[in-house]
C-alpha positions as MATLAB code, in Angstrom:
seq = 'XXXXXXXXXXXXXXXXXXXXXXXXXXXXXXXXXXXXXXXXXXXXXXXXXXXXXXXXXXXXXXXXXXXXXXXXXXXXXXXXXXXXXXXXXXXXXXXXXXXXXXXXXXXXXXXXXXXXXXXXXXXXXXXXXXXXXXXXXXXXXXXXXXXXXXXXXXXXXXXXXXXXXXXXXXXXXXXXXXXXXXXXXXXXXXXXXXXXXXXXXXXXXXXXXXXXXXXXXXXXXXXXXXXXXXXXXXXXXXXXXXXXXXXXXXXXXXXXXXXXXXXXXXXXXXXXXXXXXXXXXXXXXXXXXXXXXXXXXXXXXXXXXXXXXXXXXXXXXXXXXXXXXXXXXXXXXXXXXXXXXXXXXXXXXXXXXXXXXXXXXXXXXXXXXXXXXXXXXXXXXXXXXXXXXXXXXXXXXXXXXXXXXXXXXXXXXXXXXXXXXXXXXXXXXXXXXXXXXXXXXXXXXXXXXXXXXXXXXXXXXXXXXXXXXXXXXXXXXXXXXXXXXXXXXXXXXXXXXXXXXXXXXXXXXXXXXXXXXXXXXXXXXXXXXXXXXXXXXXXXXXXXXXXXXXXXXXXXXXXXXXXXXXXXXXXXXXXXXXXXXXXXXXXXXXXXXXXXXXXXXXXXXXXXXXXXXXXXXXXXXXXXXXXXXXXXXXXXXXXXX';
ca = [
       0.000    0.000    0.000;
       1.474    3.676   -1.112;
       2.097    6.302    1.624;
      -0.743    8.246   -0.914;
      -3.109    5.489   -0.519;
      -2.850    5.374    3.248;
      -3.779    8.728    3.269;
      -6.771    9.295    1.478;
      -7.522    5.693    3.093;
      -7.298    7.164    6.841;
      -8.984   10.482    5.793;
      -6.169   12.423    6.931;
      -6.441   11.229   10.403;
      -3.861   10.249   12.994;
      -3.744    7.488   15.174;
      -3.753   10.074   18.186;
      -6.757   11.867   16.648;
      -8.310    8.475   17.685;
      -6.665    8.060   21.117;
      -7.547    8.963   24.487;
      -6.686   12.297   26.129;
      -4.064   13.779   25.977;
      -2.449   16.174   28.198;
      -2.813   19.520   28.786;
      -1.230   21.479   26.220;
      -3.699   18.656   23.984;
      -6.821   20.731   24.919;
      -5.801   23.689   23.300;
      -8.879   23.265   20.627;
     -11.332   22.696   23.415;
     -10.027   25.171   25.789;
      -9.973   28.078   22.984;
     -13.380   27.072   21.947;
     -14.883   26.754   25.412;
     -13.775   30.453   26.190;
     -15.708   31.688   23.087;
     -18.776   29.397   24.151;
     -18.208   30.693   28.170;
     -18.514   34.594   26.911;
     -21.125   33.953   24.540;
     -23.422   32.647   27.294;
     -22.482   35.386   29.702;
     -24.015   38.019   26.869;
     -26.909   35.799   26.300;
     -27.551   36.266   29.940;
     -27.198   39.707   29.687;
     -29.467   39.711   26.378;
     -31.805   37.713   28.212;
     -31.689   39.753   31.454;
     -32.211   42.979   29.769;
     -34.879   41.735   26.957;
     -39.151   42.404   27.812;
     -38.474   38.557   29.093;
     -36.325   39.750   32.208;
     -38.972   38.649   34.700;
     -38.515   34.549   33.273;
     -34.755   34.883   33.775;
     -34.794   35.075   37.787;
     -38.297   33.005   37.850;
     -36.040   29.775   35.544;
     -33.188   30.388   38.040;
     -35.064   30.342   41.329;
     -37.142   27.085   40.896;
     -36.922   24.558   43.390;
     -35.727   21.249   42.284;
     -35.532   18.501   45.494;
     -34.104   14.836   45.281;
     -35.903   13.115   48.319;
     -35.003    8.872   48.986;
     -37.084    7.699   51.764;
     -37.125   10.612   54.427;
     -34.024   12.659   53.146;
     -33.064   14.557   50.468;
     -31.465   17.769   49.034;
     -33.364   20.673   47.895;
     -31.938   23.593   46.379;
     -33.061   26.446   43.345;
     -31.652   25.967   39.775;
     -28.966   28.038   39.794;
     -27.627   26.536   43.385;
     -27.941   23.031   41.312;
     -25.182   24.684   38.413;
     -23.020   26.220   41.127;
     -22.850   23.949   43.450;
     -23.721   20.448   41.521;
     -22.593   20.830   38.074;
     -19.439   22.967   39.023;
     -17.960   20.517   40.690;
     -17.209   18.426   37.548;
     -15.127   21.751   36.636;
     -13.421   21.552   39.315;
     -12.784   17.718   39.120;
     -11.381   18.559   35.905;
      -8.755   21.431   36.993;
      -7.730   18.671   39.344;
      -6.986   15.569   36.770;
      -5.359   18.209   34.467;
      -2.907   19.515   37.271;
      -2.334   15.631   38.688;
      -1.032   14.662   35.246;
       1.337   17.053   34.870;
       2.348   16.450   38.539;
       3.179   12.656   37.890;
       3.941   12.940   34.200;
       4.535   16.277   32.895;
       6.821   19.635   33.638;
       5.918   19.354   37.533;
       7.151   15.954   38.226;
      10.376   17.832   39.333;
       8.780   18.860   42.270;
      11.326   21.334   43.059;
       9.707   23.259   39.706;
       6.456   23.953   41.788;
       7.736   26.731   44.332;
       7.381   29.281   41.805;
       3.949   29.037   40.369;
       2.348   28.083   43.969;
       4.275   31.128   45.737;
       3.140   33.308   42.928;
      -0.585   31.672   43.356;
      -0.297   32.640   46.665;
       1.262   36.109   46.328;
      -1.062   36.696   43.182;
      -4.353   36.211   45.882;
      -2.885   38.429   48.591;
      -1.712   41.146   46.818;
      -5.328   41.864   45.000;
      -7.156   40.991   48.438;
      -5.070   43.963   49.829;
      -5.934   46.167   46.842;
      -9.715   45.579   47.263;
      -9.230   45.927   51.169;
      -8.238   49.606   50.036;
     -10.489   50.287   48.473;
     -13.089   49.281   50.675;
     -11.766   49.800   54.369;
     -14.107   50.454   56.782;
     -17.545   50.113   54.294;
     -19.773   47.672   53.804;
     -18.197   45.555   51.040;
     -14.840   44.998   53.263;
     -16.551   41.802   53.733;
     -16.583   40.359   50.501;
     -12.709   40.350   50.028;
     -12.587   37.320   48.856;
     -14.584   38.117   45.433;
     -11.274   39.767   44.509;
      -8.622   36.888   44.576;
      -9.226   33.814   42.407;
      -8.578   33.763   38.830;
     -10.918   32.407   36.131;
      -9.058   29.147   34.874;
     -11.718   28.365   32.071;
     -11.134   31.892   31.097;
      -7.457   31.952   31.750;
      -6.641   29.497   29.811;
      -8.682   29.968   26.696;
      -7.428   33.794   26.346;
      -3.966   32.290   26.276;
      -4.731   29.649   23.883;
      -5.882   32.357   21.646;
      -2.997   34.983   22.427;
       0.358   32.717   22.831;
       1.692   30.250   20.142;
       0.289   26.419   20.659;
       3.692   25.374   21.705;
       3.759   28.117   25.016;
       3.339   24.623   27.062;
       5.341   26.216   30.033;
       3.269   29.371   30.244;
       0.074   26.969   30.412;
       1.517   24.805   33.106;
       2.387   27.565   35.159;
      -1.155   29.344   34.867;
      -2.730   25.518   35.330;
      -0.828   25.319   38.229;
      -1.519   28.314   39.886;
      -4.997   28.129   39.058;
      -5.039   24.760   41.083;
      -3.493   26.684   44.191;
      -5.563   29.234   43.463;
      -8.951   27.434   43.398;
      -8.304   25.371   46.433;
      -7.489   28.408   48.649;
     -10.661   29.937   47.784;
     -12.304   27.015   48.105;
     -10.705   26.879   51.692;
     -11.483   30.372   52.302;
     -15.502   30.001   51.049;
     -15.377   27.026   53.574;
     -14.021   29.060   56.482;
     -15.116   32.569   56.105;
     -18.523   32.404   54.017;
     -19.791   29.355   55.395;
     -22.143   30.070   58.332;
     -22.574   26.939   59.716;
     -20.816   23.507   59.467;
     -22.043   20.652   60.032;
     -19.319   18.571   61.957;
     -20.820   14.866   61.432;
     -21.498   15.437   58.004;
     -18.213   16.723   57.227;
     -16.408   13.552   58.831;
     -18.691   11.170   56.926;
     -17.288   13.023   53.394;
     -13.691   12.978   54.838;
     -14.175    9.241   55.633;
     -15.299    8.369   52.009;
     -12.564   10.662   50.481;
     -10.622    8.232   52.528;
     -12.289    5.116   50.890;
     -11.976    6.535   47.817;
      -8.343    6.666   47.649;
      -8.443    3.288   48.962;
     -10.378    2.000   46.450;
      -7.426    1.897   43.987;
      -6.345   -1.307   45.441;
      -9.543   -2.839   44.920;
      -9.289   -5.924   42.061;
     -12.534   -5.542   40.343;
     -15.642   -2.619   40.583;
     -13.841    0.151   40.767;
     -15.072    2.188   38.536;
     -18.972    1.649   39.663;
     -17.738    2.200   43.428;
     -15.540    5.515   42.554;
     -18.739    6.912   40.763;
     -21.239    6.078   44.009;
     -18.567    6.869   46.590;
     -17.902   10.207   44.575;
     -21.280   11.166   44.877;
     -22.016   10.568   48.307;
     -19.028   12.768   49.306;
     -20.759   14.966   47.327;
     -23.763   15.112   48.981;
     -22.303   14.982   52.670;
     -20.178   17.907   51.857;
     -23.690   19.867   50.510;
     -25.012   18.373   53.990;
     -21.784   19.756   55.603;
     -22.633   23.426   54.770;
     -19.219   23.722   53.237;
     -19.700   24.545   49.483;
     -19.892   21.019   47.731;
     -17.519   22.083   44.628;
     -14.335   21.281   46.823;
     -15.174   17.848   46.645;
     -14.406   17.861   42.773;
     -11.208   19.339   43.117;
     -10.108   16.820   45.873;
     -11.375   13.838   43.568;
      -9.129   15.159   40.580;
      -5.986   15.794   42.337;
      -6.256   11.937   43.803;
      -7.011   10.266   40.689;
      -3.646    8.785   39.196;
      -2.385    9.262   36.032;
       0.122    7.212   33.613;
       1.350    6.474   30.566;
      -0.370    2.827   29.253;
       2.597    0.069   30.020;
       3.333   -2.734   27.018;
       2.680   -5.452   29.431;
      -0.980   -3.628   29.831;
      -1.413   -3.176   25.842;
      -0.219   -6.561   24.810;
      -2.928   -8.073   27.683;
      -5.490   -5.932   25.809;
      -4.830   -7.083   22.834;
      -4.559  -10.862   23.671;
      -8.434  -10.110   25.197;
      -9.388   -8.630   22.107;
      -8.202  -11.642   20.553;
      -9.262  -13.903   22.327;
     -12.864  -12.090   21.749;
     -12.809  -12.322   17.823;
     -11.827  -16.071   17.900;
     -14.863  -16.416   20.254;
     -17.309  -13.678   19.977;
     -19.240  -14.121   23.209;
     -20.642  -11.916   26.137;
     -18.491  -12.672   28.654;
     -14.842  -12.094   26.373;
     -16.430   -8.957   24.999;
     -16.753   -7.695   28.526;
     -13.541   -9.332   30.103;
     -11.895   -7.509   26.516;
     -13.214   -4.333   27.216;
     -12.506   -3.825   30.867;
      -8.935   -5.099   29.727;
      -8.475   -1.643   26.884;
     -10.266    0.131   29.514;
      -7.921   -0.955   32.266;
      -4.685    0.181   30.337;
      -5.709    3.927   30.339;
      -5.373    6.178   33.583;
      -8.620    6.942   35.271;
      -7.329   10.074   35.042;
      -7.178   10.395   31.308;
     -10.304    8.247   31.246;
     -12.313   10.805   33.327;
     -10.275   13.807   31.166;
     -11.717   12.397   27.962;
     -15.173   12.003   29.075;
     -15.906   15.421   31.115;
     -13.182   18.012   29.450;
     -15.800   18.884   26.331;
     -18.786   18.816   28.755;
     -17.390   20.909   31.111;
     -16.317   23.624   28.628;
     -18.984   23.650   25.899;
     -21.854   22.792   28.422;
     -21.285   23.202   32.612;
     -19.163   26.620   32.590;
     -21.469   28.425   29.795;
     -24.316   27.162   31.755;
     -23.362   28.544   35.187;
     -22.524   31.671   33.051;
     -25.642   31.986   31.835;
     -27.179   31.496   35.413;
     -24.728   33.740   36.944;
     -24.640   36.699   34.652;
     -27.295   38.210   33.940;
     -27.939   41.647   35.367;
     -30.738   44.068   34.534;
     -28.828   46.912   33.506;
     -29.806   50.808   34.233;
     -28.330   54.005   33.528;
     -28.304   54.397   37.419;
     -26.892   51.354   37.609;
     -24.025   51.848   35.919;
     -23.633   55.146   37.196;
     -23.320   53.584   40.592;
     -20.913   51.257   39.688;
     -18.498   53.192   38.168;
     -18.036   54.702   41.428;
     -18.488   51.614   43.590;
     -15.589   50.910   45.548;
     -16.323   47.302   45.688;
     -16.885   47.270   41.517;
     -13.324   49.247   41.176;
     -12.040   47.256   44.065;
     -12.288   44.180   41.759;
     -11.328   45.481   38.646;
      -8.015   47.136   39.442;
      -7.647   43.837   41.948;
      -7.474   42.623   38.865;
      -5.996   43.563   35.865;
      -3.155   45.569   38.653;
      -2.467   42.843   42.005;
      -2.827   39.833   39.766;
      -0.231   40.188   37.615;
       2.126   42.474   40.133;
       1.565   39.084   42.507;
       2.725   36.624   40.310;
       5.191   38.444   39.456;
       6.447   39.255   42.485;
       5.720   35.843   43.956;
       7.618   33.764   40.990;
      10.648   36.127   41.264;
      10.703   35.722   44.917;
      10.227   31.863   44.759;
      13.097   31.334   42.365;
      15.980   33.617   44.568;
      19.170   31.627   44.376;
      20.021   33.316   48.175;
      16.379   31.372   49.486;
      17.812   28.191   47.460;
      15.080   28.254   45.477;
      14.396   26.901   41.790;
      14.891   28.321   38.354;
      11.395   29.661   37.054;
       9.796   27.952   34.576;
       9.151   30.728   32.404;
      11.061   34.344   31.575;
       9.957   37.426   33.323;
       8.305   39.461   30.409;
       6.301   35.876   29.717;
       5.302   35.691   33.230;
       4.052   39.061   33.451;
       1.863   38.859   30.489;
       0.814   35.166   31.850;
      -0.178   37.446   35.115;
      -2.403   39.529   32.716;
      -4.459   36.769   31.265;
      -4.506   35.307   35.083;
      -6.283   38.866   35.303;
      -9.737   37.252   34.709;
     -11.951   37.011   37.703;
     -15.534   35.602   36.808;
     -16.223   32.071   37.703;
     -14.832   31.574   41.579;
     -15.656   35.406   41.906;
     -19.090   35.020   40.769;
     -19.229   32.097   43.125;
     -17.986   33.884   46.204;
     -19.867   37.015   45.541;
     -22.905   34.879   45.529;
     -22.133   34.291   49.337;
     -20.726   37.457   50.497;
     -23.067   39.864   48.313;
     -27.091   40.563   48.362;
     -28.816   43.340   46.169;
     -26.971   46.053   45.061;
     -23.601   45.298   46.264;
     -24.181   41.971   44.397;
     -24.707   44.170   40.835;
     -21.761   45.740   41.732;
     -19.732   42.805   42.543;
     -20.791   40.987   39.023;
     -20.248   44.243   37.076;
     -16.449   44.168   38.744;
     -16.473   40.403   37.617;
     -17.537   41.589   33.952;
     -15.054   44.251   33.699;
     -12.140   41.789   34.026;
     -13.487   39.630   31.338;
     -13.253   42.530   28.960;
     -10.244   44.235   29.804;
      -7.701   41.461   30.525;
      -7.612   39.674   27.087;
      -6.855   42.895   25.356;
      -4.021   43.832   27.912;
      -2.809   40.131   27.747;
      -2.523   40.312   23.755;
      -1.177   43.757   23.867;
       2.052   42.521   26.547;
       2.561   39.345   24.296;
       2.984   41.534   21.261;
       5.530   43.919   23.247;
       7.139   40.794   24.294;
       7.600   39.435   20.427;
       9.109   42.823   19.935;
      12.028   42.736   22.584;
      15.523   42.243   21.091;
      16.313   38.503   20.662;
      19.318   38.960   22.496;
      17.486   40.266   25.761;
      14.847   37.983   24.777;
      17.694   35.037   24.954;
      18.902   36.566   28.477;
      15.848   36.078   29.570;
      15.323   32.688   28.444;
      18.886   31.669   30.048;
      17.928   32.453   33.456;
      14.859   29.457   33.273;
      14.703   26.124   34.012;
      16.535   23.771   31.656;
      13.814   21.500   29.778;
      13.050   17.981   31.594;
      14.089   15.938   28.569;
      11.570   12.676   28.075;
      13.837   10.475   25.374;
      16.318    8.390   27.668;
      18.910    7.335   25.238;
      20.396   10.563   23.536;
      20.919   10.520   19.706;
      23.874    8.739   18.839;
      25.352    9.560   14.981;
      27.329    6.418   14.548;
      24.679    3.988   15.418;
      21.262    5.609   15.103;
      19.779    5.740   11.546;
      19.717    9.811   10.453;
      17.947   11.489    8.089;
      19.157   15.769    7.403;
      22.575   17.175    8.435;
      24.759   16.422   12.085;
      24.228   19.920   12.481;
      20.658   20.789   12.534;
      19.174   22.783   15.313;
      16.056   20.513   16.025;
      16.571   16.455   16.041;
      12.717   14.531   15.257;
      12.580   11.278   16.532;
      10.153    8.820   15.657;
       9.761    5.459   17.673;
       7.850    3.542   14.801;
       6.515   -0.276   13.231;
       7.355   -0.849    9.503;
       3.628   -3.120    9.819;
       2.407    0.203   11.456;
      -0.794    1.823    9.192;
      -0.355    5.064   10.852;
       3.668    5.138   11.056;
       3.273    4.752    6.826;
       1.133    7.559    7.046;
       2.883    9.852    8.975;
       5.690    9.080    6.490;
       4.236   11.383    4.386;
       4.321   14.188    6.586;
       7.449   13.260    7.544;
       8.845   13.879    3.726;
       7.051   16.804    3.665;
       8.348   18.335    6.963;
      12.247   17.426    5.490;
      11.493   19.035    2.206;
      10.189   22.278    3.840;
      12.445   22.397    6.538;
      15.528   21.784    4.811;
      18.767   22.018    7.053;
      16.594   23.182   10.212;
      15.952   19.620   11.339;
      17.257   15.647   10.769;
      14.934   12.726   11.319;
      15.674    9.545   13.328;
      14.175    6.299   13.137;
      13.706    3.982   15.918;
      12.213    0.468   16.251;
       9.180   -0.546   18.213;
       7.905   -3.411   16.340;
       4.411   -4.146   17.907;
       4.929   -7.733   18.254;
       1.158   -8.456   19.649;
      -0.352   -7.104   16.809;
       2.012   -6.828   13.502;
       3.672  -10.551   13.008;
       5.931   -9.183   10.286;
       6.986   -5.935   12.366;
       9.882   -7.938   13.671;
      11.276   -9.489   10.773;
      11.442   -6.491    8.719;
      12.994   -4.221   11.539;
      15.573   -7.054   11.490;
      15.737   -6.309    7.556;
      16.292   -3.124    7.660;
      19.687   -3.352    9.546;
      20.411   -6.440    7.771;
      20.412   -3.896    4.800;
      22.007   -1.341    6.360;
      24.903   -3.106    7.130;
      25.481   -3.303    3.620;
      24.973    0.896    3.703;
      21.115    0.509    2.646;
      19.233    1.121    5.619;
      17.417    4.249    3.813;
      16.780    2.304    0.912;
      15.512   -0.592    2.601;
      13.218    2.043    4.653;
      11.054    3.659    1.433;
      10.470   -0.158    0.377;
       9.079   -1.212    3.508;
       6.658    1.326    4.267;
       5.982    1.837    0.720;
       4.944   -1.958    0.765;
       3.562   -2.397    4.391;
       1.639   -5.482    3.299;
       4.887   -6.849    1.710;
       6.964   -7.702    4.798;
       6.989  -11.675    4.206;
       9.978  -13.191    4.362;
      10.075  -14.101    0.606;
       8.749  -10.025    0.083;
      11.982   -9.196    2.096;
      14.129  -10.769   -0.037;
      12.483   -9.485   -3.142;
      12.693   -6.245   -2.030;
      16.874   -7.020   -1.268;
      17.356   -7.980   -4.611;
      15.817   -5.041   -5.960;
      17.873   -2.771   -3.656;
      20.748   -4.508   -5.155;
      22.143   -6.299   -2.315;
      24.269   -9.342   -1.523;
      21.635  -11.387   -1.501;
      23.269  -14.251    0.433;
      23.947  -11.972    2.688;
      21.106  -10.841    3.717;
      19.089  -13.924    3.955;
      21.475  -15.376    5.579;
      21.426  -12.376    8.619;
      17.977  -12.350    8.578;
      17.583  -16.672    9.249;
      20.144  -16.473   11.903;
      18.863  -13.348   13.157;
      21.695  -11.296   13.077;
      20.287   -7.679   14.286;
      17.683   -9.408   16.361;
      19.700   -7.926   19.317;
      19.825   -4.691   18.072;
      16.343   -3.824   17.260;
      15.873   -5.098   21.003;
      17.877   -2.450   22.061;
      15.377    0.043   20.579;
      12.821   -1.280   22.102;
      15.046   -0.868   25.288;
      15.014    2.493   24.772;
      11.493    3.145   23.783;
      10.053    1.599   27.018;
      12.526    3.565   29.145;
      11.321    6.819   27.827;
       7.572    5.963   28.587;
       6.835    4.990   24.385;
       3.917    1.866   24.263;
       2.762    3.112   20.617;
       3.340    4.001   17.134;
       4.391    6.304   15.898;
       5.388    7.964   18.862;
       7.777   11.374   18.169;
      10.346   13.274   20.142;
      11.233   17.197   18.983;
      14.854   17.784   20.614;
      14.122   15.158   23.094;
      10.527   16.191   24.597;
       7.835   14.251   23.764;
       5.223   15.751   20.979;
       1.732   14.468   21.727;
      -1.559   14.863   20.015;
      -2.009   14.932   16.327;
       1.177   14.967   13.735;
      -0.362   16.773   10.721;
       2.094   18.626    8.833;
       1.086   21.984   10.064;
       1.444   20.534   13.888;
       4.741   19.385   13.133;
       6.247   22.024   11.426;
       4.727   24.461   14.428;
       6.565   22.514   16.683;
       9.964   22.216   14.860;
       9.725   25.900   14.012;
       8.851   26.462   17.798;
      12.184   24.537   19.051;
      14.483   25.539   16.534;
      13.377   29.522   18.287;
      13.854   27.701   21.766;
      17.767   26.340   20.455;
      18.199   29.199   18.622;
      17.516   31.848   21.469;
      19.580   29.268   23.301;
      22.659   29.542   21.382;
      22.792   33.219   22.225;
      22.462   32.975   25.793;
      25.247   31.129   25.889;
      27.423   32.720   23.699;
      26.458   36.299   25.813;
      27.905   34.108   28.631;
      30.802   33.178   27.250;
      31.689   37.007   25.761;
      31.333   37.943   29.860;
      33.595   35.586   31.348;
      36.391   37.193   32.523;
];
């Protein structure tokens, strides 16, 4: 089959496209998107709230909806359902994202989390202080806490739309702090604008949190149980009198998450096997818990809620949050509100100054403290879209706030929403026009990249493709029996062609043994033919013919390669690179790779899709990184004494 064929074949799909979720920096689509859905609601509310239909907007909102089993039961209006019920899946959410990149992303150096959790910290005190001032000694002193927690769904959607795809770093910092951030306010909604707490309640959720993590040890059930114990620690939390939505963020930061392991995959596969060669009930189910079973809960859960939560739960509590009958009074008012200018320049001012201020002092060599993650001009424009208080400051002025002061409060809310994206975009464009060399400084004084390929790129044994020289290395872990690895061929040609001298290509074997028989045999080929300084050539034939890889097909293609025949049947009988294809596979297992194709871009892992306009964003992306890199150290080398 021709690389063309497998193309128009797969529809221009990857393999990824079909997998599970992906990481963070994966939901870049869905995050983007879900900020345009999230303010498109918000004006519908405001449509809605300000239309001859204004009356039907607070009646929808305010209708009672109970749940009563036997003699008990919950009972609470509409829009406490969305804040309190459906919420919480948002928050479960911000917790599986941040646990990922805990155990498997930029933050499993734990020393890396100092400055984004100092700066969360410092980024919440700073703009508490600021509305303090603004309010000392009047009536809205008491509703502080409206002025401290950013807007993640926000947050992150204005920088998907502001900062290149590959800003990964500036996304794991703001995902990071948003964490921090939403679980202090969380804690502080407990504490200060919870009236009364019910202590038996309260134990009963922290015992079943307790069960819950427990219940990762269990054999079978567990994903039945972890849905029934979830939502009973739910409900004793709502019983509690502490705000229910903390209960979400506690599940997500619990929930494990790691890469699928071979042993896992090949299991799955013999299930699935065993399933087709006898199709009945109890192999299909025994199959299916096995593919299920090889995937994280964590991603698992990520997969499932991510597009609900951002096209569906956060527009929805938008729409039941926003909506404010506005006057010419009213406005009036506001503008001269302490509490709604209290919020605003809380804001778009504290915010960013905190995180600033925070990161900087976090990452002091004197306090022994970390490299940041990201430069300073990047982290002060990260501060700006941080600037976005809505969702947690809706929430908390909810609690705090009645009547007016809770018009004024939202309005505050609103203003952040429209003035921090345009001040974020605004500093990113001042950034992109800084002088590359300070720009380089700057990028010097960060933390060195945690590299994910193990075994570094070795030019006398590895198989290259572009010059020694090149500023960004592609590796690909990949199956000659692979249908997606002969797709991504294609862009792979394509990507060398455009690219020219920027990058080389390496190829690295993972033959999928479990599910491509001839995977093996024609790895083993391949460096049967390039010990006779053919590997290249031996490489078009075999993915150009990935239903040719018979033994007999092998040797055909030898022979038309012009090789010592002889030769090579004889290395490929006795197996004669069996040993080192093996230590490929060595190599891909120790840097976390279970599938093909599987790609490294100067030794971090690419994941999601690998299109030809992903790629070449990515290579263009890191050959900015090494190039900015070059001249921070050459700076340091002109200053040596």
């Amino acid at each position: 089959m021709s690389v063309d064929a497998q193309a128009i074949n797969y529809g221009g799909r990857t393999a990824w496209a079909r997998n599970v979720a992906a990481p963070v920096r994966d939901f870049l689509s869905t995050e983007t998107g879900g900020a345009i859905v999230l303010l498109g609601a918000a004006v519908v509310a405001l449509l809605w709230a300000n239309s001859p239909w204004r009356h039907a907007y607070e009646s929808v909102w305010s209708t009672k909806l109970a749940i009563k089993i036997a003699g008990g039961g919950i009972s609470a209006d509409l829009r406490q359902w969305v804040n309190e019920g459906l919420m919480t899946l948002f928050f479960l959410v911000v917790g599986l994202e941040a646990k990922r990149e805990l155990q498997l992303g930029e933050l499993r150096e734990r020393r890396r989390l100092a400055p984004p959790v100092v700066a969360a910290l410092a980024g919440m005190a700073i703009p508490v202080g600021i509305f303090l001032l603004f309010n000392a000694g009047g009536r809205g002193a008491h509703g502080w806490g409206t002025a401290m927690s950013t807007d993640t769904a926000f947050a992150l959607g204005v920088l998907a739309l502001v900062t290149p795809r590959t800003a990964t770093r500036v996304r794991v910092f703001l995902l990071t702090l948003s964490v921090v951030d939403d679980m202090t306010a969380l804690l502080v909604i407990a504490i200060a604008y919870t009236h009364h707490v019910s202590l038996p309640a309260l134990a009963v959720a922290i015992g079943l949190f307790g069960l819950l993590l427990a219940l990762r040890y269990a054999p079978v059930g567990r994903s039945a149980a972890s849905v029934g114990i979830g939502i009973a620690a739910w409900v004793a939390m709502f019983k509690s009198g502490i705000d229910p939505v903390v209960s979400g963020l506690v599940i997500g930061l619990a929930t494990s998450a790691y890469p699928p392991s071979r042993e896992e995959l090949e299991r799955a596969t013999g299930l699935t096997r065993s399933f087709r060669e006898q199709p009945t009930a109890a192999l299909a189910r025994t199959a299916q818990q096995g593919l299920m079973s090889a995937i994280s809960p964590n991603e698992r859960l990520q997969y499932d809620l991510h597009p609900w939560v951002s096209y569906v739960i956060v527009p929805l509590f938008a729409l039941a949050n926003a909506g404010i009958h506005l006057t010419g009074s009213l406005l009036g008012n506001a503008v001269g509100s302490p509490i709604t200018l209290g919020i605003v320049v809380a804001y778009l001012v504290g915010k960013p100054l905190g995180i600033y201020g925070g990161s900087w002092l976090a990452s002091r060599p004197r306090l022994h403290g970390p490299r940041p993650l990201i430069s300073g001009p990047v982290l002060l424009a990260g501060g700006m879209g941080a600037g976005i208080g809505f969702t947690v400051s809706l929430l908390i002025a909810s609690l705090a706030f009645s009547g007016q002061q809770l018009v004024q409060a939202k309005l505050g809310a609103f203003g952040t929403v429209i003035l921090a994206p345009p001040l974020t975009w605004v500093s990113v464009r001042m950034i992109r026009r800084l002088p590359q060399a300070l720009r380089a400084r700057q990028i010097s004084r960060t933390a060195v990249e945690i590299l994910d390929l193990a075994d570094d790129i070795d030019s006398s044994r590895d198989h290259i493709r572009g010059p020694d020289d090149a500023p960004v290395t592609l590796v690909e872990y990949g199956d000659f029996e692979c249908p997606y690895c002969g797709q991504a061929e294609h862009v792979i040609r394509e990507l060398l062609s455009s690219l020219g001298s920027d990058v080389r290509y390496v190829w690295r074997h993972l033959p999928l043994n479990d599910v491509h028989g001839e995977a093996q045999l024609a790895s083993e080929a391949s460096e049967a033919a390039a010990a006779q300084g053919k590997f290249w050539e031996m490489y078009d034939k075999l993915i150009e013919h990935q239903d040719e890889l018979a033994f007999r097909d092998l040797v055909r293609h030898a022979r038309e390669l012009g090789l010592d025949e002889e030769r090579f049947t004889d290395d490929i009988r006795r197996h004669e690179y069996a040993q080192r294809v093996s230590e490929d596979v060595a190599s891909a297992d120790e840097s976390g790779v279970s599938g093909t194709p599987t790609f490294f871009i100067n030794g971090r892992r690419h994941y999601g899709v690998y299109d030809l306009g992903t790629l070449t964003q990515e290579v263009r992306a890191a050959k900015q990184r090494a190039g900015l890199a070059a001249i921070a150290r050459k700076q340091a080398t002109l200053v040596r004494p």
